[in-house]
C-alpha positions as CSV (number, residue, x, y, z in Angstrom):
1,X,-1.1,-8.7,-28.2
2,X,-0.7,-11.4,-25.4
3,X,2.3,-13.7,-26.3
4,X,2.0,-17.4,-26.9
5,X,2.5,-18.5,-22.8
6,X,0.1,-16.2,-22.1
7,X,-2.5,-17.2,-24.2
8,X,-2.1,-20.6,-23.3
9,X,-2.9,-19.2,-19.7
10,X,-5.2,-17.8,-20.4
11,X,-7.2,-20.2,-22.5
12,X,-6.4,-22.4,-19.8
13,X,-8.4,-20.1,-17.7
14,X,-11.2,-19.7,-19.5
15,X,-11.9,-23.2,-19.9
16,X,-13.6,-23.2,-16.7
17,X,-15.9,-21.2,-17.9
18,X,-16.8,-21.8,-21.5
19,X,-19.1,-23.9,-23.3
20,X,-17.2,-26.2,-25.3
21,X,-17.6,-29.6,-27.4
22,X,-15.7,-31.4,-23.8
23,X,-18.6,-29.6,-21.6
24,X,-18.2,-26.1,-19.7
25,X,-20.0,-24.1,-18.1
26,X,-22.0,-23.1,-21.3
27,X,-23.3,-26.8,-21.5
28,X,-23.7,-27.6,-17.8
29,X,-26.1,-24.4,-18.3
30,X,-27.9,-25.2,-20.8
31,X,-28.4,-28.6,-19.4
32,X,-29.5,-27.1,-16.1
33,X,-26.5,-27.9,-14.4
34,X,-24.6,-24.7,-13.7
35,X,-23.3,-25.3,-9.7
36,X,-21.1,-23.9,-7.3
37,X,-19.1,-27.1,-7.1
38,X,-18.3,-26.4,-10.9
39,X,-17.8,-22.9,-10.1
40,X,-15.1,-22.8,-7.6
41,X,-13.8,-26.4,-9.0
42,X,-10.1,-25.7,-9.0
43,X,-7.2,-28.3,-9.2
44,X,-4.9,-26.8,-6.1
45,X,-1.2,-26.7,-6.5
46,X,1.9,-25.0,-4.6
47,X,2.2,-24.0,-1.0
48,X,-0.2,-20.3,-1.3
49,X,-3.1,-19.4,-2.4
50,X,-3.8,-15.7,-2.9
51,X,-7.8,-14.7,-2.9
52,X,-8.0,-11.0,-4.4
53,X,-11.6,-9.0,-4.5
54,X,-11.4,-5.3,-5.5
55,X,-13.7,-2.0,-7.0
56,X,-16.5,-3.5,-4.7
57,X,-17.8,0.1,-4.3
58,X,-20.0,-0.2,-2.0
59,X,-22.4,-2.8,-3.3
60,X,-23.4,-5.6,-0.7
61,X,-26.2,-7.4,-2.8
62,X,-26.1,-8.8,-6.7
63,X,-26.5,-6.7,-9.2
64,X,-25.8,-6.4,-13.1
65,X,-22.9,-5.0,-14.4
66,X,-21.9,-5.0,-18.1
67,X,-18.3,-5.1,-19.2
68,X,-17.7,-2.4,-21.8
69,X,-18.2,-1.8,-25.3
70,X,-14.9,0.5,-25.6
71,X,-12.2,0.0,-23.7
72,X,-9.3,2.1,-25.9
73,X,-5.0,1.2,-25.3
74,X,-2.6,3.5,-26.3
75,X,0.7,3.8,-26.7
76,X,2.5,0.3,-25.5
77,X,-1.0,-0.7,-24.6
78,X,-2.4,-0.4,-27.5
79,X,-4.0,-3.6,-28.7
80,X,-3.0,-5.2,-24.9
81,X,-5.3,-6.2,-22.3
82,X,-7.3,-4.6,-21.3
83,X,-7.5,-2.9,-24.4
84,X,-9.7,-6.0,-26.1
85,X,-13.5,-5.9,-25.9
86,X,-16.4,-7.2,-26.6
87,X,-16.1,-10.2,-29.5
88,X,-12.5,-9.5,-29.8
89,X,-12.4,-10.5,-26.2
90,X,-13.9,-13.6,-26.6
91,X,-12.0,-14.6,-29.8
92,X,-9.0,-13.8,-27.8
93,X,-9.4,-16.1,-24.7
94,X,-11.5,-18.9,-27.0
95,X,-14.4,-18.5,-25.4
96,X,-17.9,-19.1,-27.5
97,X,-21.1,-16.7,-27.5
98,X,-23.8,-16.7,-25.6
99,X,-22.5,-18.9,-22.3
100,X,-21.8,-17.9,-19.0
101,X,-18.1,-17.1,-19.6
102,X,-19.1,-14.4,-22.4
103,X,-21.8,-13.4,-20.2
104,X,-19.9,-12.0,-17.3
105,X,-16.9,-10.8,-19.5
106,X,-18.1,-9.0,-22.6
107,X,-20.3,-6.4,-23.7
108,X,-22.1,-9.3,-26.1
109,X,-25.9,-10.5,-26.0
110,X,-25.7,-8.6,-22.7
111,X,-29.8,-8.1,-22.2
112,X,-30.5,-11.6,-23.6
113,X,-27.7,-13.5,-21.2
114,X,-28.8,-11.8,-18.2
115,X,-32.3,-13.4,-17.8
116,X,-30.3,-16.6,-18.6
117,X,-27.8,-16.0,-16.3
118,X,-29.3,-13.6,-13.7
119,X,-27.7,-11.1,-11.4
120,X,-23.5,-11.7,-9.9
121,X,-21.9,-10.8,-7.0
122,X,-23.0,-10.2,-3.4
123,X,-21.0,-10.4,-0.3
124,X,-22.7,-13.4,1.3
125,X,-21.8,-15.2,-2.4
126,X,-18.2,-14.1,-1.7
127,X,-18.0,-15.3,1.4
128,X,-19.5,-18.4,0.8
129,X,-16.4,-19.1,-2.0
130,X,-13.8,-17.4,0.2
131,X,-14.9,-20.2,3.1
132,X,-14.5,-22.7,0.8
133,X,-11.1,-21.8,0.1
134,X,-9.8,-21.5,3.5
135,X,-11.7,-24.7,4.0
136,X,-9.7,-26.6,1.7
137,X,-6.6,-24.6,1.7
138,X,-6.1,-24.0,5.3
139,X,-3.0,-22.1,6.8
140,X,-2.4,-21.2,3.1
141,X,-4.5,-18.4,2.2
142,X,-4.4,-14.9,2.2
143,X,-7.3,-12.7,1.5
144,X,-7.0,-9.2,0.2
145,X,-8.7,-6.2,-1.0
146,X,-7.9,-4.1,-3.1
147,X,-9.9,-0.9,-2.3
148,X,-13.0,1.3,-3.5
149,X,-14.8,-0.7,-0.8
150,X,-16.1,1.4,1.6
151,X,-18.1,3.9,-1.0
152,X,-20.7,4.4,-3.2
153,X,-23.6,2.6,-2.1
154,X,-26.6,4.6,-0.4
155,X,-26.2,3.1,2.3
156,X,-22.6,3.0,2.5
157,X,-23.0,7.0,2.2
158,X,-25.5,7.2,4.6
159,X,-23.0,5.0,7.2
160,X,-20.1,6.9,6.4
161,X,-18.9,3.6,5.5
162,X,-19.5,1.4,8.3
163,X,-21.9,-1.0,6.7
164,X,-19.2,-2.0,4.4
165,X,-16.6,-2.0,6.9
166,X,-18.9,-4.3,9.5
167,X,-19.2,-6.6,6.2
168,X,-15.4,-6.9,5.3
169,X,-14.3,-7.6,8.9
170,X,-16.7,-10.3,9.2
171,X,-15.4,-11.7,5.5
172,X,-11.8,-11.2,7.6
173,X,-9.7,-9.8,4.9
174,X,-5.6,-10.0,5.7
175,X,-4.8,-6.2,4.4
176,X,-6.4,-3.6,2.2
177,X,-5.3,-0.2,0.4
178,X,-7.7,1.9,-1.0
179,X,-9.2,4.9,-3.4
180,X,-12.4,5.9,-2.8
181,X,-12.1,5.3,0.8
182,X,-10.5,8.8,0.9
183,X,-13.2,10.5,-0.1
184,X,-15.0,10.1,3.5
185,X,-12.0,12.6,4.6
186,X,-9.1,12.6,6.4
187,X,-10.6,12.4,10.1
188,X,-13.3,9.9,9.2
189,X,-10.6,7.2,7.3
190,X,-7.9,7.5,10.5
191,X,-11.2,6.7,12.5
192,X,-12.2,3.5,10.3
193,X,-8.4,1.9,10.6
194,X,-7.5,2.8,13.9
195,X,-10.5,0.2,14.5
196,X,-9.6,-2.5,11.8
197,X,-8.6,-5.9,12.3
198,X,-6.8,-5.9,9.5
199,X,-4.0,-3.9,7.8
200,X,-4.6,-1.2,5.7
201,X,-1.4,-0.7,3.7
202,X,-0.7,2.5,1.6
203,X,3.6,2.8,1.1
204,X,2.6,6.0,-1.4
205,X,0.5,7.8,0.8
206,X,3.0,10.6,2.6
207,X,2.0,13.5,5.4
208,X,2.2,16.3,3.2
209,X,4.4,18.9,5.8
210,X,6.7,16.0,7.2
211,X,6.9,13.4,4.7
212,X,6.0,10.9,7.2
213,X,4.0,7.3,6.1
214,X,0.3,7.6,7.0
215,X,0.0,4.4,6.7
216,X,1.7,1.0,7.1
217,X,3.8,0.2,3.8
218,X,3.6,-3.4,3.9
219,X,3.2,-6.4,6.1
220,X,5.0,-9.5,6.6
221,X,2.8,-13.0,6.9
222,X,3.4,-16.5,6.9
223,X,1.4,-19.4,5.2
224,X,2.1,-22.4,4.0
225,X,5.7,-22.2,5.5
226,X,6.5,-19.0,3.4
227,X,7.2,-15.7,4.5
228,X,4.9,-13.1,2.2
229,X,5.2,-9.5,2.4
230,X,2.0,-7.6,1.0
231,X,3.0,-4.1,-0.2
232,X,-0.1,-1.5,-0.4
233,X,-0.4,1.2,-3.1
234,X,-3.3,3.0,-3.3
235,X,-4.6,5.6,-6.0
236,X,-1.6,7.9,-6.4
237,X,-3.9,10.0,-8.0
238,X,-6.5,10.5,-5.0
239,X,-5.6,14.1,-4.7
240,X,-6.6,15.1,-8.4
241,X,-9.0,12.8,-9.4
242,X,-11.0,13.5,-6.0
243,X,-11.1,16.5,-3.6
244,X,-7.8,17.7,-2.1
245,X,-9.9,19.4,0.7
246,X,-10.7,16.2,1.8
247,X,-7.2,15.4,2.4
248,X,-5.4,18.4,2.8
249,X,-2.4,16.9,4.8
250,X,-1.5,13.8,2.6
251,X,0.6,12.9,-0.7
252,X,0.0,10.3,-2.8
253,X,1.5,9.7,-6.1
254,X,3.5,6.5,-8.2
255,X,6.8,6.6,-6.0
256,X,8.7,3.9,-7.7
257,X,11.6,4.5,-6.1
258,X,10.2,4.1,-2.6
259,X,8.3,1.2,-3.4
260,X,12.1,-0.4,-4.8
261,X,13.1,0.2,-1.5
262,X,10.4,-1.1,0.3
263,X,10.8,-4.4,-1.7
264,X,14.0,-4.9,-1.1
265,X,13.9,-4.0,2.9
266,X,10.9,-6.8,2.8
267,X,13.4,-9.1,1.1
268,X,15.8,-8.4,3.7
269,X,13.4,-9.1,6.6
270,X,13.4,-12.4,5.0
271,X,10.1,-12.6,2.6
272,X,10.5,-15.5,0.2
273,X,7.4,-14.0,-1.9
274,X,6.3,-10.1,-2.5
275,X,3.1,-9.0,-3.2
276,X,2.1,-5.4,-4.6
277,X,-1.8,-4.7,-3.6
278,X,-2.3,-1.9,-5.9
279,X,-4.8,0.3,-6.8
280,X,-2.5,1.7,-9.5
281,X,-4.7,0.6,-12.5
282,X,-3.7,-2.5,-14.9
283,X,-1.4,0.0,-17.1
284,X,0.5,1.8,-14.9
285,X,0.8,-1.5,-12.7
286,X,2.4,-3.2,-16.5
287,X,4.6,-0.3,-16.3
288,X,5.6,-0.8,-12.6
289,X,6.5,-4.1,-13.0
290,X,9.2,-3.7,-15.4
291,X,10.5,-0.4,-13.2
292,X,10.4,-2.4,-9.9
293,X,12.3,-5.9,-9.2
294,X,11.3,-7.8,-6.6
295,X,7.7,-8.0,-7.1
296,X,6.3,-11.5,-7.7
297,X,2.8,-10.6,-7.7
298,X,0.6,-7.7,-8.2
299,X,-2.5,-7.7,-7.4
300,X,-4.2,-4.9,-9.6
301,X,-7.4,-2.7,-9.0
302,X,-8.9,1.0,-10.0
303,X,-9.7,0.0,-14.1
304,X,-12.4,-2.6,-13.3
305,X,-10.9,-5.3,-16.0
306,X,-11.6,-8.4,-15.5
307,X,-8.9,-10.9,-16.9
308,X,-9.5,-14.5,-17.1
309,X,-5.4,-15.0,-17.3
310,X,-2.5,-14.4,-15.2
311,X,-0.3,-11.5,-17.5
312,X,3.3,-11.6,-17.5
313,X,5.9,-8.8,-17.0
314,X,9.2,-10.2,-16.4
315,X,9.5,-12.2,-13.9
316,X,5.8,-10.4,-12.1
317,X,2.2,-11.7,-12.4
318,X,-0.5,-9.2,-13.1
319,X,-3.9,-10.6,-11.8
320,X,-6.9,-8.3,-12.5
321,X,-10.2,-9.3,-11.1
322,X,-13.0,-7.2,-12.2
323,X,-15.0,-5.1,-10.0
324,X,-18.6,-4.7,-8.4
325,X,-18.0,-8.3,-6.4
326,X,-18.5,-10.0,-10.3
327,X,-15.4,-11.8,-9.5
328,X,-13.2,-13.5,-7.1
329,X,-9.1,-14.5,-8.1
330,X,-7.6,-17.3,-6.6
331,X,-3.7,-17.4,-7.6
332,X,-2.1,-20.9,-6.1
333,X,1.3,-19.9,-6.0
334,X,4.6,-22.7,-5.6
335,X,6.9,-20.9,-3.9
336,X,10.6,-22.6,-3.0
337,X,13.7,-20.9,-2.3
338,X,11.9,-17.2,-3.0
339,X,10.7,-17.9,-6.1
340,X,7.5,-18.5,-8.0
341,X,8.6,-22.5,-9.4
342,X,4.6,-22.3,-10.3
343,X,1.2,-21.0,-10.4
344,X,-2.3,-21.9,-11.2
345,X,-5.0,-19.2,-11.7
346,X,-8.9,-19.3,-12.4
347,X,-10.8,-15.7,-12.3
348,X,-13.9,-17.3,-10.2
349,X,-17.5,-15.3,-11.3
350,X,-19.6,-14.8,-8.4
351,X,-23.1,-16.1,-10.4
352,X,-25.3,-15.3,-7.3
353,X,-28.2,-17.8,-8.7
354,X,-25.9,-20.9,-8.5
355,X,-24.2,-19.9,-6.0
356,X,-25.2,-20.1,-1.8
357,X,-25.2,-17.4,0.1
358,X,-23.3,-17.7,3.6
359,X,-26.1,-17.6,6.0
360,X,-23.9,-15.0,8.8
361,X,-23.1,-12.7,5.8
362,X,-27.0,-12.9,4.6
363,X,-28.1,-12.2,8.2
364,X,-25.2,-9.3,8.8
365,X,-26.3,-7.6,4.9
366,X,-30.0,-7.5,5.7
367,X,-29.7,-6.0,9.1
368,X,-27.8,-3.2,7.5
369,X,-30.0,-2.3,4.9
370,X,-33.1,-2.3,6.6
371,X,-32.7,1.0,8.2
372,X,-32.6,2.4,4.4
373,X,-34.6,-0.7,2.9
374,X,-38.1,1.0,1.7
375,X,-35.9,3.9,0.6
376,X,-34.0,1.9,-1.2
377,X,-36.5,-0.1,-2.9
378,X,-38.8,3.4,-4.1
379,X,-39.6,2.8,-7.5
380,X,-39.2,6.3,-9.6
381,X,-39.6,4.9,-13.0
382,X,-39.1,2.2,-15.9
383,X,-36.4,2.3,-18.4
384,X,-37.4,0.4,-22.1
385,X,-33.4,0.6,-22.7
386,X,-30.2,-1.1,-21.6
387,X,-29.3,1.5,-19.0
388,X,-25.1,0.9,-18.6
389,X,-21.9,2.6,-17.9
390,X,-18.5,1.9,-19.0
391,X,-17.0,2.3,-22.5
392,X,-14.4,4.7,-22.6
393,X,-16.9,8.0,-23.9
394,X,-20.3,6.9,-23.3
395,X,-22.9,5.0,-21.6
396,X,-26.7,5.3,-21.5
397,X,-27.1,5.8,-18.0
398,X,-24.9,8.9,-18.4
399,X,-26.7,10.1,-21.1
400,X,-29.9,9.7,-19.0
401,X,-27.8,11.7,-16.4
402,X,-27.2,14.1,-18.6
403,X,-30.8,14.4,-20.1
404,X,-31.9,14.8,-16.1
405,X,-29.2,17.8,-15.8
406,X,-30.3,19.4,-18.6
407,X,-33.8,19.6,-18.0
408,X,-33.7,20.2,-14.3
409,X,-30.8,22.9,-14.4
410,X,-32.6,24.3,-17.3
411,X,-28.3,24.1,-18.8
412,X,-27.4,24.1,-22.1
413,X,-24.4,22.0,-21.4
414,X,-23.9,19.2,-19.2
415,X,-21.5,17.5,-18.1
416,X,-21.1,13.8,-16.2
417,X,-17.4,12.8,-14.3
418,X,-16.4,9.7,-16.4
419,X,-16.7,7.0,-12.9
420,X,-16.5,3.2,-13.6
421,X,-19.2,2.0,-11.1
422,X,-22.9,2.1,-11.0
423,X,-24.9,-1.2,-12.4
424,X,-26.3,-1.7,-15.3
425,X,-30.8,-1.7,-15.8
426,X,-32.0,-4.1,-18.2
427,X,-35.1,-3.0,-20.5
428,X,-38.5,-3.2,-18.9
429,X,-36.6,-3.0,-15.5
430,X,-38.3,-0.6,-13.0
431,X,-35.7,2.1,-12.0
432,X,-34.9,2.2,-8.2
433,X,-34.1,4.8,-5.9
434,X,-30.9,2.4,-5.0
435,X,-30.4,1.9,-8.7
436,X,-30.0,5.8,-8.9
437,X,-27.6,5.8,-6.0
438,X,-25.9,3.0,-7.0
439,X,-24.4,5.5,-9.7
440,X,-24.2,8.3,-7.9
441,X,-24.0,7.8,-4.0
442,X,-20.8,10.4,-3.3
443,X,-19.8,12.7,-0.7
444,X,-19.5,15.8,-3.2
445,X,-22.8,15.2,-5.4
446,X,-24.0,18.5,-5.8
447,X,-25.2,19.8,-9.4
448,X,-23.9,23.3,-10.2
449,X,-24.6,25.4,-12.7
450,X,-22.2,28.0,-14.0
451,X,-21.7,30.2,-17.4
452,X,-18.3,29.0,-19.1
453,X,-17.1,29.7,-22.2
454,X,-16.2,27.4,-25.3
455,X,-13.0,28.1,-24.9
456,X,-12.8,26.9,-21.2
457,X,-15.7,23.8,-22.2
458,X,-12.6,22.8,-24.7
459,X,-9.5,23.3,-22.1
460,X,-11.7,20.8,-19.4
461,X,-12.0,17.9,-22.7
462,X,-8.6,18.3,-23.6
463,X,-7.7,17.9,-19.6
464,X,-9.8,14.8,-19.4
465,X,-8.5,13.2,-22.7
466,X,-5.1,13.5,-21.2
467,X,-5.8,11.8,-18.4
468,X,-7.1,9.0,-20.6
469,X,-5.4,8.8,-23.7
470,X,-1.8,10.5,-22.8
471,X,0.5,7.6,-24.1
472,X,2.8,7.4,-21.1
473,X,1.0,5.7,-18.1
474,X,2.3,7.2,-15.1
475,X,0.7,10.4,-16.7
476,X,-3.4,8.3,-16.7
477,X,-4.9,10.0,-13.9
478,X,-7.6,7.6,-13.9
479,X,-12.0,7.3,-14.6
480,X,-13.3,7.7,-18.4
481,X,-14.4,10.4,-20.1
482,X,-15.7,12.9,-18.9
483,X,-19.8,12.5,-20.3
484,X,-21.5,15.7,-22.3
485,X,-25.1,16.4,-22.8
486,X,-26.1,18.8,-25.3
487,X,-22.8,18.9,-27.0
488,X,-21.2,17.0,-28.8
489,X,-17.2,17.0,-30.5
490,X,-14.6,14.0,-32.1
491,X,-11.3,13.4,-29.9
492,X,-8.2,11.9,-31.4
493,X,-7.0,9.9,-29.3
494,X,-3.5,9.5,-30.4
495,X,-2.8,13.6,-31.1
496,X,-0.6,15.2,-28.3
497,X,-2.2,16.9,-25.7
498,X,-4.5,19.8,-25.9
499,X,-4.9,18.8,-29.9
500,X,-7.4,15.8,-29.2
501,X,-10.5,18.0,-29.3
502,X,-12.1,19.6,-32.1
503,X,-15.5,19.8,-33.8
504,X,-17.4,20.9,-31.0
505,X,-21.0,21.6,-31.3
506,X,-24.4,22.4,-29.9
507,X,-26.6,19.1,-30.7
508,X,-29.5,21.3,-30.5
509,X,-28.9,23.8,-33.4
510,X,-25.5,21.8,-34.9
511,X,-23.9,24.9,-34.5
512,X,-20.2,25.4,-34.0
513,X,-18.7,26.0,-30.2
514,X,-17.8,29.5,-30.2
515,X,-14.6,29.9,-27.9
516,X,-15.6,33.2,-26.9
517,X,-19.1,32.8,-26.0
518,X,-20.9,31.7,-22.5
519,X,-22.7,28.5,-22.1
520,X,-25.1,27.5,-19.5
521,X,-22.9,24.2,-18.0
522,X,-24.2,22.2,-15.2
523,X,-22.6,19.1,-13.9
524,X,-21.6,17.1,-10.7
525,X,-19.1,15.7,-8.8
526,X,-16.9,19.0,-8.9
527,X,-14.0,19.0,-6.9
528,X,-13.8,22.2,-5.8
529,X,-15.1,23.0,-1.8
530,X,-18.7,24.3,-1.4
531,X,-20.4,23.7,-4.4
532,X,-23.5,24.6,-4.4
533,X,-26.4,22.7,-6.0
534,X,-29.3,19.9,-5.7
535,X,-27.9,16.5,-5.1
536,X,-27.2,14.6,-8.1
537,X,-30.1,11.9,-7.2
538,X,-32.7,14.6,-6.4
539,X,-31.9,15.8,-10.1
540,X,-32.3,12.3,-11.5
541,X,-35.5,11.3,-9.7
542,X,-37.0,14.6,-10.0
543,X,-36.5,14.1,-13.7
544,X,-37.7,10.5,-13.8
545,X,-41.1,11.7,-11.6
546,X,-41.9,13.6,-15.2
547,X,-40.6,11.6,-17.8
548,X,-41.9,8.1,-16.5
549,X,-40.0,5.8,-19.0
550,X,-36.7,6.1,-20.1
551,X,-36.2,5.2,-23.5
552,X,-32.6,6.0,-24.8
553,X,-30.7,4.5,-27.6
554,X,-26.6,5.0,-27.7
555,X,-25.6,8.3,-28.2
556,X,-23.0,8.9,-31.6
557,X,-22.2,12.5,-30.4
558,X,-18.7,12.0,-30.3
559,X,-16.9,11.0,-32.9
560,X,-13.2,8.6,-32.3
561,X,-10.8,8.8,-34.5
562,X,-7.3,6.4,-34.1
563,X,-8.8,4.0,-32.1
């Protein structure tokens, strides 16, 4: 668990935010009084401000996205955040029920809150609180993303990016890394930076034959009178978590030693504060900042958590700030003599209801989507059920995935990649073609369908739980579980690898997973170079176009155990 400091942070924090007997957010709601001045209200201290967005994926407009249910730590994380969910969360950071704070950060009253509290996010509601921050903070702020930008939108797909990209150089970022970004290939990301105003910083990201940078490692600024040098690390994972082929002549990986050395060479260049723009994931940044010294600040991305406190390692601050454009982090840093004397922190939600869109970002998002707009707004059915993703081994709009597999592929098995983004359908909601997309929208969508055997079925779980659950960090390759329909089986969490799986079974007929025998499997998302298959989203409306209404409660076909 956080220590006593850090709760105090954090409570701190989340006073903003909560409803409280003095009068948050919660009772300035109620009271019809919920307004951007409250929201971005912050009491400014030190000579830098640091504004950090990240895991926008793609989405320019508001949307809903719920925080998940399960959210499982182990080893040294265990009972850490991010490893707190739901009303654990909220009895963690003192925040009370049913207000806008537990709104946008817990799983709770999630259906009921949202017609409260309405949709978050939206670039032009960025950019309206990153304008007020340069507007009051002046030479003292630096913006910058974090990565998963470019992708995952329909349109960002159908763009090859550059509808994102046209919207972050007119929010004017200072540097970016990135993730997802990769997977528009080699040719078209050299294309996209060659062109950017900004920095795009990757110190991890190696020519495979020469061991040369691809990118720049870092970049020294100045503001407020202080020399700050931003560090990038993207996914060191990109390679195995995405397609290779994509990116057949780079390396990413960890590198700690490297990024020692590029710490201390930005030292030596004379940078009284250093800050690591990772898109690492919260654990294996914790683990970095006890292996690396010399980092004051690290900016954290790739898990999605959103933390309303500024964790601790050392002498490092961890600052996590959600994903989907839910949330904006301003860190006010005091920095003498290169050192951190003092901070102040507030995790700003992005309520796009209360707060005003900037007219030139409004103007810049609705040119873009109209090429796509009446596509985008095709209504292909209605969902009676909370439609969400996130949670560590299920989600309902995976299982509707899977349902859509299934029937379409005519598979007795299928299988869903574990991904973070895609937002969440209240009941009663029509289901959109963009609310499809918004799920799925990838450059390797294709739906296969292939005979495997139990045997294989249980080496791919065990592979995946691994990446999840192995207790060392540096070893978490990254997304959730991977999402089964048709079968179900009970992981362990904390056995050793390729022991987590067992009690595998055919939810049709409850019959036992015969290692020998074929299944039908379909799935998406594979990795591997010319898959063939439908599109993902021609599966899933093709599906909806028969069934009509969705109507799905949660799933209990997997079983935890030492959680």
């Amino acid at each position: 668990m956080i220590n006593r400091r850090e709760f105090v942070q954090a409570a701190m924090a989340a006073a903003a935010l909560t409803g409280s007997a003095a009068g948050g957010l919660g009772r300035l709601a109620a009271q019809g009084r919920l307004t951007q001045d409250e929201l971005l209200k912050f009491e400014a201290t030190g000579n830098v401000t640091l504004v950090h967005i990240t895991d926008i994926h793609g989405q320019l407009m508001p949307l809903n996205f719920r925080e998940p249910t399960v959210n499982i730590g182990v080893g040294d994380a265990k009972g850490k955040v991010p490893h707190i969910t739901g009303a654990d969360f909220l009895k963690t950071f003192g925040i009370s029920p049913k207000t806008p704070s537990a709104y946008a950060l817990s799983d709770q009253d999630y259906a009921e809150l949202a017609k409260s509290y309405g949709r978050m996010g939206g670039l032009d509601r960025i950019a309206t609180i990153v304008k007020s921050i340069r507007a009051e903070r002046g030479d003292k702020v630096l913006l910058l993303d974090g990565g998963d930008t470019w992708t995952n939108s329909w349109t960002s797909l159908q763009t090859k990016g550059q509808d994102m990209v046209d919207a972050m150089n007119l929010l004017k970022p200072d540097a970016m890394t990135g993730h997802w970004e990769f997977t528009l290939g080699e040719e078209r990301v050299r294309e996209i930076v060659e062109k950017l105003p900004f920095a795009f910083l990757g110190q991890n990201v190696r020519d495979s034959e020469f061991n040369d940078p691809v990118f720049e490692a870092y970049k020294i600024f100045e503001k407020g009178g202080v020399k700050i040098a931003v560090i990038g690390q993207a996914f060191p994972f990109t390679p195995i978590a995405n397609p290779r082929w994509m990116i057949p002549k780079w390396t990413f990986g960890i590198r700690d030693d490297d990024m020692q050395k590029v710490v201390d060479e930005a030292r030596g260049k004379g940078a009284q504060l250093v800050v690591c723009l990772s898109h690492n994931g919260f654990d294996v940044d914790r683990k970095m900042a006890a292996a690396v010294k010399g980092i004051d600040v690290i900016l954290t991305g790739h898990t999605h958590d959103a933390i309303p406190e500024a964790v601790k390692v050392g002498e490092t601050l961890l600052i996590s700030s959600g994903s989907h454009g839910k949330f904006v982090s301003r860190l006010d840093l005091d920095v003498d003599a290169g050192k951190v004397k003092g901070f102040r922190f507030k995790l700003i939600p992005v309520f796009s209801d209360w707060i005003k869109p900037d007219a030139d970002m409004t103007a810049l998002v609705t040119r873009l989507r109209e090429p796509y707009a009446a596509d985008l707004k095709r209504v292909l059915g209605k969902t009676n059920a909370l439609l969400y993703r996130r949670g560590n081994f299920a989600g309902t709009l995976d299982d509707m995935f899977c349902e859509a597999i299934l029937t379409e592929r005519e598979a007795e098995i299928a299988l869903s990649p574990g991904i973070r983004w895609g937002a969440t359908l209240l009941p009663g909601q029509d289901i959109t073609f963009e609310d499809v997309t918004n799920a799925c929208a990838m450059s390797y969508p294709n739906v296969y369908r292939m005979k495997m055997t139990g045997e294989r079925l249980k080496e791919v779980l065990e592979d995946v739980a691994d990446n999840i659950f192995n207790p060392d960090p540096y070893y978490q390759q990254g997304g959730d579980m991977v999402r089964t329909g048709g079968l179900g089986f009970t992981c362990d969490v904390t056995a050793p690898m390729g022991k987590r799986i067992s009690d595998m079974r055919i939810l049709k007929t409850g019959a036992a997973l015969e290692a020998s025998k074929e299944y039908t499997v379909a799935g998406w998302a594979s990795i591997n170079k010319d898959t063939e298959g439908p599109p993902i989203w021609k599966v899933v409306e093709d599906y909806l176009a028969k069934t009509k209404t969705i109507d799905l409660k949660p799933s209990d076909a997997v079983k935890v155990r030492g959680a």
